[in-house]
C-alpha positions as CSV (number, residue, x, y, z in Angstrom):
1,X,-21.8,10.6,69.3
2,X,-23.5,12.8,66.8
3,X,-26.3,15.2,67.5
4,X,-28.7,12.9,67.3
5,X,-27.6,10.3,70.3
6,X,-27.3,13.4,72.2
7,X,-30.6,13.9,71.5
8,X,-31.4,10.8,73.3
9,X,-29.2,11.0,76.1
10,X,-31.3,14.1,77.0
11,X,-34.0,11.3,78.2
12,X,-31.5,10.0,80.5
13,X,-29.4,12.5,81.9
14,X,-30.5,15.8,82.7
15,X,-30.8,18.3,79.2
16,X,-27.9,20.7,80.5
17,X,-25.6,18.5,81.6
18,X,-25.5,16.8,77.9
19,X,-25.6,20.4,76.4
20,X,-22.7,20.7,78.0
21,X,-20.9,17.6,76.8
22,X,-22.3,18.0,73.3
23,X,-20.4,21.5,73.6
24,X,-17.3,19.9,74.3
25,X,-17.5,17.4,71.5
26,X,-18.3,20.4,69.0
27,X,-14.8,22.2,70.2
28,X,-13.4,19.0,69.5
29,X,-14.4,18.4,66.2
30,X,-14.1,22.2,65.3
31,X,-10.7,22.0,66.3
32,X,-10.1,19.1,63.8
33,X,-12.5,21.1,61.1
34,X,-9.9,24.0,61.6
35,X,-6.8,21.8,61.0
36,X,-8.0,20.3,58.0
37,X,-9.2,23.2,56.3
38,X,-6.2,25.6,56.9
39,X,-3.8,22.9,56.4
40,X,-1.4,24.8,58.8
41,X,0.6,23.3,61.8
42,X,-1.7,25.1,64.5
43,X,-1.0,28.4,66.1
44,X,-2.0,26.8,69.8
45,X,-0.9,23.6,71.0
46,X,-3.6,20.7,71.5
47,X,-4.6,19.4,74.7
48,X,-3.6,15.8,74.4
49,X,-7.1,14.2,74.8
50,X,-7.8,16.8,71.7
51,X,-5.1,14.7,69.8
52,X,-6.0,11.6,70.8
53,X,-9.4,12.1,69.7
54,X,-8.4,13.3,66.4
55,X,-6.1,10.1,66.2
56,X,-8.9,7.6,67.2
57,X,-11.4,9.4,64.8
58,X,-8.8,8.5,62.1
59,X,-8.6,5.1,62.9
60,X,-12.4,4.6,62.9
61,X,-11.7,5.5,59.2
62,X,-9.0,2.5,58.3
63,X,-11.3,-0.8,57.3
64,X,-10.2,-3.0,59.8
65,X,-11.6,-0.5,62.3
66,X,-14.9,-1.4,60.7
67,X,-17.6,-2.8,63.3
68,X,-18.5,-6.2,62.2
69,X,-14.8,-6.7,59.5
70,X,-12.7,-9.5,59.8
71,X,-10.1,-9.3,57.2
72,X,-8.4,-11.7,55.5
73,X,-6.0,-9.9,53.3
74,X,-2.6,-9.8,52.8
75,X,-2.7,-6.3,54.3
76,X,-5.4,-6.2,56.5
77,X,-3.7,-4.5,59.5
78,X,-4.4,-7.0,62.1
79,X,-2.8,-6.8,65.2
80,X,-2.7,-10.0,67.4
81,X,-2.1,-8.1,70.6
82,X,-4.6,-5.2,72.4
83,X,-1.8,-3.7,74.2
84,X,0.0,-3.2,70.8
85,X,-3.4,-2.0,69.2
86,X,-4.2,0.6,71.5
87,X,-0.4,1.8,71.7
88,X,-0.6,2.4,68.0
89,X,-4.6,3.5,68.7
90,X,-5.4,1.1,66.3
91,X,-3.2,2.5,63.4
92,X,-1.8,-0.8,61.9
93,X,-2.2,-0.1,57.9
94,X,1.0,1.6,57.9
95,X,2.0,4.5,54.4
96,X,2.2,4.3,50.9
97,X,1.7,1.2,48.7
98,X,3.9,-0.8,46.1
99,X,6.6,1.5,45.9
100,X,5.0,4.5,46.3
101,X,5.4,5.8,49.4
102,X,3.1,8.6,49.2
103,X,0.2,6.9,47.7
104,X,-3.8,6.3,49.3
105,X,-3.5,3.0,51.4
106,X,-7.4,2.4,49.7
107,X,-8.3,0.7,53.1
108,X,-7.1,3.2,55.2
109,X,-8.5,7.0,55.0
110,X,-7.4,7.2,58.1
111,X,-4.0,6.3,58.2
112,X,-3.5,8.1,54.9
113,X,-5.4,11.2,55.7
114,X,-2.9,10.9,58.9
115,X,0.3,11.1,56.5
116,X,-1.3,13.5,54.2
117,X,-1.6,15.6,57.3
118,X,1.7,15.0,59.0
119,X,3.8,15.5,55.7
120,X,1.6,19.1,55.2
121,X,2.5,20.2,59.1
122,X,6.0,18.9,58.5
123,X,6.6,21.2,55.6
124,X,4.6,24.3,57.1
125,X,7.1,23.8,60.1
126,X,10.2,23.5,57.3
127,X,8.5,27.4,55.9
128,X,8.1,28.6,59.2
129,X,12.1,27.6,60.3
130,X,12.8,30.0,57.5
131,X,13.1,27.8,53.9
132,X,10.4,29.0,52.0
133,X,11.5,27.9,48.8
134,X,10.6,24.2,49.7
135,X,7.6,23.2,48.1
136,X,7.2,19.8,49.2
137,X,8.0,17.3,52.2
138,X,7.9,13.6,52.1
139,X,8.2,11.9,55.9
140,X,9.5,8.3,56.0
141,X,8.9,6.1,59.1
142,X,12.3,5.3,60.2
143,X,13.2,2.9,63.3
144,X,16.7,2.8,65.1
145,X,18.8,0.7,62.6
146,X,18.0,2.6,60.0
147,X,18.2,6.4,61.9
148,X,21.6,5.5,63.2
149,X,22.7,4.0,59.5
150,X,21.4,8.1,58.0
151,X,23.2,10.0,60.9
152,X,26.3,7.6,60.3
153,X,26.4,8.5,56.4
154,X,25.9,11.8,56.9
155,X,28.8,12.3,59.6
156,X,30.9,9.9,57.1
157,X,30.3,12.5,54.3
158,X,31.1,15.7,56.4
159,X,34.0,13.5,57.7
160,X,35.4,10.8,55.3
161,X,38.3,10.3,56.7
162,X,36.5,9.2,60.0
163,X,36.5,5.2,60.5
164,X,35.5,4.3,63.9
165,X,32.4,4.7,66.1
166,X,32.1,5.5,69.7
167,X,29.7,3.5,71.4
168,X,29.6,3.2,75.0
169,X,26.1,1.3,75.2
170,X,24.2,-0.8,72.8
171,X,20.9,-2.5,73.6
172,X,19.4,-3.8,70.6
173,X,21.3,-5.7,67.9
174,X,20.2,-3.4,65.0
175,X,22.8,-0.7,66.3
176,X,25.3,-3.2,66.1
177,X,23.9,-3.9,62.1
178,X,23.7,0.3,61.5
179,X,27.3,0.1,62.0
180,X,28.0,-2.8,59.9
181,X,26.2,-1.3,57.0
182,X,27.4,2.8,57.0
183,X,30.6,1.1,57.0
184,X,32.5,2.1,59.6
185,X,34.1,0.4,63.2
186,X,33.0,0.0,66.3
187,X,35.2,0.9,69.4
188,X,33.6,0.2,72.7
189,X,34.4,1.9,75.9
């Protein structure tokens, strides 16, 4: 709500009360003017309904959170399920277009705004563990198959010698594919 419908609600609920809650909302919305104008992972940690407001405010800015849009597109972000909406709270545009990772999604200012964001606090965070040379950070969404296939590489080049894996669980098939594709063996337990 903006200053205005609390303006109204002040003919409906009593005037302090709303003062009150239109307080609150400003500490919100400071808190987000602070992040975006230091650019700087914050000092103190964010309640989590502070960062779930900040993460439904971005949404409201991706088009298919538009009131009244129904889009037909090839990327249009719809999701078919409300359970999956509000998991992702309404985040479906996803990063980057055509091969560019890092490029404005130009129906989603919220979703990009988002990555701009997390790729700015992830790099702050890479300063402040102590590499201050790094002038740039680029995060990639990455799901299981693909995280275990990057950890396996990475062991495989500290340890090429190494062949097998040591798995005594697998749940999803994708593991099972990771494996497959660093190029090494599975040995159960």
């Amino acid at each position: 709500m903006n200053s205005e419908c609390f303006r109204l609600a002040e003919r409906l609920v009593d005037k302090t009360y709303v003062q009150q809650a239109g307080q609150a909302r400003q500490a919100l919305t400071n808190q987000i003017r602070t992040l975006l104008e230091h650019r700087k992972w914050p000092e103190e940690g964010w309640e989590e309904s502070a960062v779930e407001f900040l993460l439904h405010e971005l949404a409201l800015m991706d088009s298919n959170n538009f009131p009244g849009n129904c889009g037909v597109g090839e990327r249009e972000a719809r999701m078919a399920s409300g359970l999956v909406e509000r998991r992702h709270f309404r985040l479906g545009h996803g990063i980057g277009r055509s091969g560019d990772i890092s490029a404005i999604q130009p129906k989603a200012a919220g979703s990009s705004l988002l990555n701009r964001l997390a790729n700015i606090f992830a790099l702050d965070v890479i300063k402040l563990a102590g590499v201050r040379a790094a002038a740039a950070c680029v995060l990639v969404p990455v799901a299981t198959g693909m995280g275990i296939v990057l950890c396996l590489l990475t062991l495989r080049h500290q340890r090429p010698q190494a062949k097998y894996v040591l798995w005594p669980r697998i749940d999803q098939k994708s593991c099972f594919k990771a494996i497959k594709t660093a190029g090494v063996v599975l040995s159960q337990w």
